[in-house]
mmCIF file of the N, C-alpha and C atoms, coordinates in Angstrom:
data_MODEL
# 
_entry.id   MODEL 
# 
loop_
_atom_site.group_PDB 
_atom_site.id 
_atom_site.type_symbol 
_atom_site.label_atom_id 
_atom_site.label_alt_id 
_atom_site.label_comp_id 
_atom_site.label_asym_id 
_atom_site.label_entity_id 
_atom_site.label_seq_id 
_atom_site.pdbx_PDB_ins_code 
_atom_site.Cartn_x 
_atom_site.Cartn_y 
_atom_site.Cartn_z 
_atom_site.occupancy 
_atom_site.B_iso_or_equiv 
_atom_site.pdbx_formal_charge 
_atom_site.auth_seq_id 
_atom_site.auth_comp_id 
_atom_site.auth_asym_id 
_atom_site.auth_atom_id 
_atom_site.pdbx_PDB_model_num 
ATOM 1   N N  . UNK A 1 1  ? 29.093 32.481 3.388  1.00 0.00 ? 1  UNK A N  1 
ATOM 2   C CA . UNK A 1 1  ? 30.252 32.365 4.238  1.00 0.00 ? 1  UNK A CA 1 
ATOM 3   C C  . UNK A 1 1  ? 31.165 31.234 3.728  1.00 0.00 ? 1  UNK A C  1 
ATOM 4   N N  . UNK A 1 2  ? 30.726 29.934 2.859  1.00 0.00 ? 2  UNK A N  1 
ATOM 5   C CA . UNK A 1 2  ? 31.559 28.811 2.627  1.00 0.00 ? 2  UNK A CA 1 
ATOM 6   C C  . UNK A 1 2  ? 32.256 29.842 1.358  1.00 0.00 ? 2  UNK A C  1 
ATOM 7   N N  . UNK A 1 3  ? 31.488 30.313 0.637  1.00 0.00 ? 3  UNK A N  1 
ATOM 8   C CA . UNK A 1 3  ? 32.216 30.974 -0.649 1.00 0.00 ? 3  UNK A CA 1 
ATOM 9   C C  . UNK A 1 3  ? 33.212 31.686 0.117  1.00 0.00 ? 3  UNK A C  1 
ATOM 10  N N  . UNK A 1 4  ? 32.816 32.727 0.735  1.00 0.00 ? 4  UNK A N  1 
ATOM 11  C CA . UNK A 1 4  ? 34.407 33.494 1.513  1.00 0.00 ? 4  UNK A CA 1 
ATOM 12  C C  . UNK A 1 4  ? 35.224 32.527 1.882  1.00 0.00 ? 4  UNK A C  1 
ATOM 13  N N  . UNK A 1 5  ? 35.067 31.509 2.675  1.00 0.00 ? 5  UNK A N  1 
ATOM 14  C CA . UNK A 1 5  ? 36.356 30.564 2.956  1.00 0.00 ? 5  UNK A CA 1 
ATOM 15  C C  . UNK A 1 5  ? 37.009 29.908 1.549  1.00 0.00 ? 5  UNK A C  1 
ATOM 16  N N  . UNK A 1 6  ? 36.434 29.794 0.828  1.00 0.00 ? 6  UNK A N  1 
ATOM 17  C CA . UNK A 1 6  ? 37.049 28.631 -0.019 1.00 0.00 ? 6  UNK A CA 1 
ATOM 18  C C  . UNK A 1 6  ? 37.762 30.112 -1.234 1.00 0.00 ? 6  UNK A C  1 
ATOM 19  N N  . UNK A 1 7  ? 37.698 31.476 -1.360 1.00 0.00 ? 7  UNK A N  1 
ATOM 20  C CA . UNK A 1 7  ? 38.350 32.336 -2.105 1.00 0.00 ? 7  UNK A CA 1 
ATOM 21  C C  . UNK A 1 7  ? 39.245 33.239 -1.038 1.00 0.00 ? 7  UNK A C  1 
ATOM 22  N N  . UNK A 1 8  ? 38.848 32.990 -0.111 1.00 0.00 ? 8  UNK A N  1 
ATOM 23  C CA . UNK A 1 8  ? 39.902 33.718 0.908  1.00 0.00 ? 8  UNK A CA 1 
ATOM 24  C C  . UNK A 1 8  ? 40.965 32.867 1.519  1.00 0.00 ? 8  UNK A C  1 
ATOM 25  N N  . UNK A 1 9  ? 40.612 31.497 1.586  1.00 0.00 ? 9  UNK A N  1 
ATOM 26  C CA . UNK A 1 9  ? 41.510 29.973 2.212  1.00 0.00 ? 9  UNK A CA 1 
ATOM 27  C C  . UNK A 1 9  ? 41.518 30.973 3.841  1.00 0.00 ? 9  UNK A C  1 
ATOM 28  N N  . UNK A 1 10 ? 40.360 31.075 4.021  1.00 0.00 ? 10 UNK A N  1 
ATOM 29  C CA . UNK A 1 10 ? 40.383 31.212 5.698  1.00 0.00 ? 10 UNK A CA 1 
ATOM 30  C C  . UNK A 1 10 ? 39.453 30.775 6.082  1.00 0.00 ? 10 UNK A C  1 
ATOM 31  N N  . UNK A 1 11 ? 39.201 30.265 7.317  1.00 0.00 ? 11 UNK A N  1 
ATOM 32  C CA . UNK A 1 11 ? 38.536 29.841 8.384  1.00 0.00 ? 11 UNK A CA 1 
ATOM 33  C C  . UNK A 1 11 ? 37.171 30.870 9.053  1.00 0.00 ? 11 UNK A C  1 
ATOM 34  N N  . UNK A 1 12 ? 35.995 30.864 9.118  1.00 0.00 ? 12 UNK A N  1 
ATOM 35  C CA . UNK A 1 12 ? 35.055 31.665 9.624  1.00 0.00 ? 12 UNK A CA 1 
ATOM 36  C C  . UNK A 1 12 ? 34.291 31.300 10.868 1.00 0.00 ? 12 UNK A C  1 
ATOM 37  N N  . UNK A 1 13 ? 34.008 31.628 11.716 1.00 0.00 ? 13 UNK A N  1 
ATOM 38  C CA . UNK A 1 13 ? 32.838 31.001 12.455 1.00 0.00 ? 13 UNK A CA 1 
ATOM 39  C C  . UNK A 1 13 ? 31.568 31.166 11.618 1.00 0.00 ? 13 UNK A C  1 
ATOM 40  N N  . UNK A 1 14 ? 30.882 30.503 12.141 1.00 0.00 ? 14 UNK A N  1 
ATOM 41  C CA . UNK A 1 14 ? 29.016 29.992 11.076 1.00 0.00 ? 14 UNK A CA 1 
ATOM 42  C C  . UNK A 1 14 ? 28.097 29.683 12.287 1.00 0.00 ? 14 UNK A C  1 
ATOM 43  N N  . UNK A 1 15 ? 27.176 30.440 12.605 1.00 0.00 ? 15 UNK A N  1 
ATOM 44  C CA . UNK A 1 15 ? 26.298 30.336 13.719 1.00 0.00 ? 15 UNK A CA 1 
ATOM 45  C C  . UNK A 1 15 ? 24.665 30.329 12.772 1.00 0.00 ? 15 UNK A C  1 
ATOM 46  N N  . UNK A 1 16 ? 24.362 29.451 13.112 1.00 0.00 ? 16 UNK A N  1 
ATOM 47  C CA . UNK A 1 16 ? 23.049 29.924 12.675 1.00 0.00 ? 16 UNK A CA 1 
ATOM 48  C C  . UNK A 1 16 ? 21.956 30.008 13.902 1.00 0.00 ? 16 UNK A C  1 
ATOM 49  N N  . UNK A 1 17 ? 21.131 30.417 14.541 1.00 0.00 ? 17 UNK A N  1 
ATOM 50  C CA . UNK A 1 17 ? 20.590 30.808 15.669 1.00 0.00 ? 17 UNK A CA 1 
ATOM 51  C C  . UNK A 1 17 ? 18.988 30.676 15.505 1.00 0.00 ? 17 UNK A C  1 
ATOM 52  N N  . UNK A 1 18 ? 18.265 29.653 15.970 1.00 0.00 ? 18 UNK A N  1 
ATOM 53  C CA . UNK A 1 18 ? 16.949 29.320 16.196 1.00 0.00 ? 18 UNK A CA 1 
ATOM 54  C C  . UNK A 1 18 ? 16.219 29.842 17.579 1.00 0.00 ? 18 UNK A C  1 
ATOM 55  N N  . UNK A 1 19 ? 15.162 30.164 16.839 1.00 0.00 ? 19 UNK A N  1 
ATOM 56  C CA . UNK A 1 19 ? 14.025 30.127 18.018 1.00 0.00 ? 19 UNK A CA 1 
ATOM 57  C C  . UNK A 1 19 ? 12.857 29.221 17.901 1.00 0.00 ? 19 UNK A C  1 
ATOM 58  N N  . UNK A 1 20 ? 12.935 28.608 17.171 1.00 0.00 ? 20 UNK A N  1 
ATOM 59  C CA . UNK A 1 20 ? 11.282 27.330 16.723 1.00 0.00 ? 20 UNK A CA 1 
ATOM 60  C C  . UNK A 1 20 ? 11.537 26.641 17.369 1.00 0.00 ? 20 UNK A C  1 
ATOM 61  N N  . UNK A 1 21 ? 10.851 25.525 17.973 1.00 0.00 ? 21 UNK A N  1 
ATOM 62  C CA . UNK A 1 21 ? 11.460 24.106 18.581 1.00 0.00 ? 21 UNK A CA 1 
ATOM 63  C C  . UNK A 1 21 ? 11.815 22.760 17.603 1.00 0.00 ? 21 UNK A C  1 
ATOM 64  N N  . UNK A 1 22 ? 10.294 23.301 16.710 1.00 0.00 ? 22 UNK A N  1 
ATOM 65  C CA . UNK A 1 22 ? 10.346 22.305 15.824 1.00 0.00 ? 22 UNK A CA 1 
ATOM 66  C C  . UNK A 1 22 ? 11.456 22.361 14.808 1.00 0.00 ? 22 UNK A C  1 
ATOM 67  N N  . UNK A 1 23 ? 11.811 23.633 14.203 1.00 0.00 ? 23 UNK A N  1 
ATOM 68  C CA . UNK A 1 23 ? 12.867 23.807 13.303 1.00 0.00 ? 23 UNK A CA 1 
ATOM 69  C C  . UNK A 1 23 ? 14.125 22.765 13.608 1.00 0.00 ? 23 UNK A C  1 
ATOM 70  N N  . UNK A 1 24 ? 14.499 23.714 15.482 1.00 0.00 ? 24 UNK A N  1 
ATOM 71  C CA . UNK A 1 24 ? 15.362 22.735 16.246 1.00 0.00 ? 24 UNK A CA 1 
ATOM 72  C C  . UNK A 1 24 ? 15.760 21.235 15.948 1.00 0.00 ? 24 UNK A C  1 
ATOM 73  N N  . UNK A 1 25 ? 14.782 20.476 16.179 1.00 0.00 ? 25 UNK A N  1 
ATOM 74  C CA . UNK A 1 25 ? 14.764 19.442 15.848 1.00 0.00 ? 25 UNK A CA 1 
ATOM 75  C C  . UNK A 1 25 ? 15.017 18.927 14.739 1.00 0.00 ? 25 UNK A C  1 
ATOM 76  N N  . UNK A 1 26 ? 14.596 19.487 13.888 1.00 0.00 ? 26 UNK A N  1 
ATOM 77  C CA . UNK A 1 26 ? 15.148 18.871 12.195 1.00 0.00 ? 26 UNK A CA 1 
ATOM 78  C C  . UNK A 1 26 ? 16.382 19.465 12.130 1.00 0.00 ? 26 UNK A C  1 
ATOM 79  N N  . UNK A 1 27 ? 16.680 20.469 12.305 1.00 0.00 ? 27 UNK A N  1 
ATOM 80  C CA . UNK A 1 27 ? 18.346 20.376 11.921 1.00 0.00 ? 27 UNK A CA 1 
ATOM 81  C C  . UNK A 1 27 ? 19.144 20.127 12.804 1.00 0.00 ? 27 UNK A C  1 
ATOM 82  N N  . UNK A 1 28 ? 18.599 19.380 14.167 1.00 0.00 ? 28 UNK A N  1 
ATOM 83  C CA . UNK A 1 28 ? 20.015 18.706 15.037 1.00 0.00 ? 28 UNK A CA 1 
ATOM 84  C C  . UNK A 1 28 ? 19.839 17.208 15.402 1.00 0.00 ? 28 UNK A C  1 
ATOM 85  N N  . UNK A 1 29 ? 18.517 16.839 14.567 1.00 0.00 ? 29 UNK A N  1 
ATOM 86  C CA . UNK A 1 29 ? 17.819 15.632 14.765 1.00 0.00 ? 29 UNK A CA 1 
ATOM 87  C C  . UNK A 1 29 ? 18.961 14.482 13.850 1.00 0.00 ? 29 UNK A C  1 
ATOM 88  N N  . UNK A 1 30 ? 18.409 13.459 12.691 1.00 0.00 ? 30 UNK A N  1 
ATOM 89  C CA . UNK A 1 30 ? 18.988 12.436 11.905 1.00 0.00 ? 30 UNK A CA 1 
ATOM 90  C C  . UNK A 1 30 ? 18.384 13.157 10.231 1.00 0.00 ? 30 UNK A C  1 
ATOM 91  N N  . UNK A 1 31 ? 18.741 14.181 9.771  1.00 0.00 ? 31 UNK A N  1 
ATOM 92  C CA . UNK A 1 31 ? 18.180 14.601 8.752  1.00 0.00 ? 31 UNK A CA 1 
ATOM 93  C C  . UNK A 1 31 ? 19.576 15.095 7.739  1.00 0.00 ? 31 UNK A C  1 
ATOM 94  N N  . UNK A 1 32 ? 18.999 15.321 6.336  1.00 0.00 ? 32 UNK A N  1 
ATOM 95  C CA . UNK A 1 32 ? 20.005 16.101 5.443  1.00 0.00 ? 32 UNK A CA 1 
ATOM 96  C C  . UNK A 1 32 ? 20.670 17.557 5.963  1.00 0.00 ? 32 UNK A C  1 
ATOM 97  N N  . UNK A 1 33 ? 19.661 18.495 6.553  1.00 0.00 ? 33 UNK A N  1 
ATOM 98  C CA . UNK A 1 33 ? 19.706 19.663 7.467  1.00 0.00 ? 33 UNK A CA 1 
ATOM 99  C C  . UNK A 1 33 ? 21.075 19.447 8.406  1.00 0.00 ? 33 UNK A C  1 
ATOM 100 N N  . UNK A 1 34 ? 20.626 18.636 9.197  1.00 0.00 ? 34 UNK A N  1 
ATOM 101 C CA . UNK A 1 34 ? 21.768 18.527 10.309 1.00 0.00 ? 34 UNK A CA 1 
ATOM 102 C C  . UNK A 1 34 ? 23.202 17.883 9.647  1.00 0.00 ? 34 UNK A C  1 
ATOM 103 N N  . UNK A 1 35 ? 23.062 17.264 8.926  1.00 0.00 ? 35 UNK A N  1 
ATOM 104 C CA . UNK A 1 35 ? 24.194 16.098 8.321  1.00 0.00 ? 35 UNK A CA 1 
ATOM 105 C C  . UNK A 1 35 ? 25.394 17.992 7.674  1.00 0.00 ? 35 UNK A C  1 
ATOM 106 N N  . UNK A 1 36 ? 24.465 18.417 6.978  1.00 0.00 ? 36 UNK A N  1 
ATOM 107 C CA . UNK A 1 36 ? 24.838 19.515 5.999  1.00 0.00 ? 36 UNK A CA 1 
ATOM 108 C C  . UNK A 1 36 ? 26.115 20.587 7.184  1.00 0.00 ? 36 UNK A C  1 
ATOM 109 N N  . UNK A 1 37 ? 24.956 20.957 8.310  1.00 0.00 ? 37 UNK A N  1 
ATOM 110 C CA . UNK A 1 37 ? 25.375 21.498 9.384  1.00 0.00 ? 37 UNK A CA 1 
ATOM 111 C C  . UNK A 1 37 ? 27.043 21.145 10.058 1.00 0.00 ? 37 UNK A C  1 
ATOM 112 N N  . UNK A 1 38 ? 26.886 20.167 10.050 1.00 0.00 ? 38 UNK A N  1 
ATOM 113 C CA . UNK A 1 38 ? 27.997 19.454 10.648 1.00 0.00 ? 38 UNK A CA 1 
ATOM 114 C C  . UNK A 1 38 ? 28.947 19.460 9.675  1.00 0.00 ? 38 UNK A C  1 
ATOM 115 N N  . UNK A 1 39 ? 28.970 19.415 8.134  1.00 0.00 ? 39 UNK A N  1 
ATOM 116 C CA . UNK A 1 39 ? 29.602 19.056 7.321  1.00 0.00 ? 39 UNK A CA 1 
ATOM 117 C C  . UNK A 1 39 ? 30.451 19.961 7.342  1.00 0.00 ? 39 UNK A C  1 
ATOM 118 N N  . UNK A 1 40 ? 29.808 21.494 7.870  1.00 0.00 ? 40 UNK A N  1 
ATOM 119 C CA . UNK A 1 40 ? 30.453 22.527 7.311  1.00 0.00 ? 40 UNK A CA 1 
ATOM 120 C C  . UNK A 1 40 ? 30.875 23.322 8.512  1.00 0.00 ? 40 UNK A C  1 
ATOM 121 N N  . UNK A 1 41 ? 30.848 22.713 9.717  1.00 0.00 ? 41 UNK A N  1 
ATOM 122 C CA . UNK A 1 41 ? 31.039 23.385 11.119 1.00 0.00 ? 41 UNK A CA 1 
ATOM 123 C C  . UNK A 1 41 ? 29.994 24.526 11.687 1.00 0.00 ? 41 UNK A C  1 
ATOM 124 N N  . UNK A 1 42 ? 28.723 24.317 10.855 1.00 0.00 ? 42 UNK A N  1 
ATOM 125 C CA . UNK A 1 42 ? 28.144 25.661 11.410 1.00 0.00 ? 42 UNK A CA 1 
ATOM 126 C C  . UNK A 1 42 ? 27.564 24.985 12.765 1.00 0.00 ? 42 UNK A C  1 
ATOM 127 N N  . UNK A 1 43 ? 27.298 26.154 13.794 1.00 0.00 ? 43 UNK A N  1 
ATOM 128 C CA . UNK A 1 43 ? 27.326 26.042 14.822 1.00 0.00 ? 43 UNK A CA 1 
ATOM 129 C C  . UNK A 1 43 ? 25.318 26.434 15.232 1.00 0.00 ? 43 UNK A C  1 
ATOM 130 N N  . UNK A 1 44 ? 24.939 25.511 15.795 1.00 0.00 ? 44 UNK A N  1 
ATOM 131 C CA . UNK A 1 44 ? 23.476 25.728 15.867 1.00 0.00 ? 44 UNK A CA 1 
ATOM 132 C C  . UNK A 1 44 ? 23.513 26.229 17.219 1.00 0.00 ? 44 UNK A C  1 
ATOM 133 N N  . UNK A 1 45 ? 22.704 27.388 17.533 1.00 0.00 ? 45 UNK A N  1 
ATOM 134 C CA . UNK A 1 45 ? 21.775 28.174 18.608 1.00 0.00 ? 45 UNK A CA 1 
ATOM 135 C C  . UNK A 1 45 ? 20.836 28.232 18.782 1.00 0.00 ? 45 UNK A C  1 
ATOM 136 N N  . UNK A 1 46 ? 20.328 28.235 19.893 1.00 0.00 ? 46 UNK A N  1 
ATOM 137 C CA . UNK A 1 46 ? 18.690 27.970 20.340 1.00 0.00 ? 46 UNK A CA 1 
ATOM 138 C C  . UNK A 1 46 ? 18.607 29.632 21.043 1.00 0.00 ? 46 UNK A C  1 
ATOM 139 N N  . UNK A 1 47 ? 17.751 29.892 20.798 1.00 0.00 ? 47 UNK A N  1 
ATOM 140 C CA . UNK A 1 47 ? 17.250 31.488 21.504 1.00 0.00 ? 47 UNK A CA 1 
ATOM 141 C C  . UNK A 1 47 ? 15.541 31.399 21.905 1.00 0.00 ? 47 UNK A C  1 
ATOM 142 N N  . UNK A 1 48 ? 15.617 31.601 22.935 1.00 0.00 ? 48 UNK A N  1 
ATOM 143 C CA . UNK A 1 48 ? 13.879 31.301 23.354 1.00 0.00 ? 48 UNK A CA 1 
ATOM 144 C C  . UNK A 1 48 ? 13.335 33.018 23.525 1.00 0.00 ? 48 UNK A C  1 
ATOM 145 N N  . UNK A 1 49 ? 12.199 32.825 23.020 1.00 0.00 ? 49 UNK A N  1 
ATOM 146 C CA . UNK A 1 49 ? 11.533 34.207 22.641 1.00 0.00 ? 49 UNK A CA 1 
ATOM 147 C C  . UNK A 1 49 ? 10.845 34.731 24.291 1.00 0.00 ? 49 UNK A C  1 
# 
């Protein structure tokens, strides 16, 4: 999806959508994961099974 924005010069939404808890935590916690996340506007979801 960053490749489509940066050859199209448009804007996308970016969801990525969890169900782990633990996953959760590392990518919305103080990590490279989350830092990355943010960098690029993707949007984190929690989905409980």
């Amino acid at each position: 999806m960053l490749l489509l924005e940066k050859t199209t010069n448009r804007s996308y939404r970016k969801i990525i959508v969890i169900c782990d808890d633990a996953v959760l935590k590392v990518i919305t916690g103080k990590s490279w994961a989350s830092a990355w996340f943010k960098a690029f506007d993707v949007e984190i979801m929690h989905v409980d099974w």
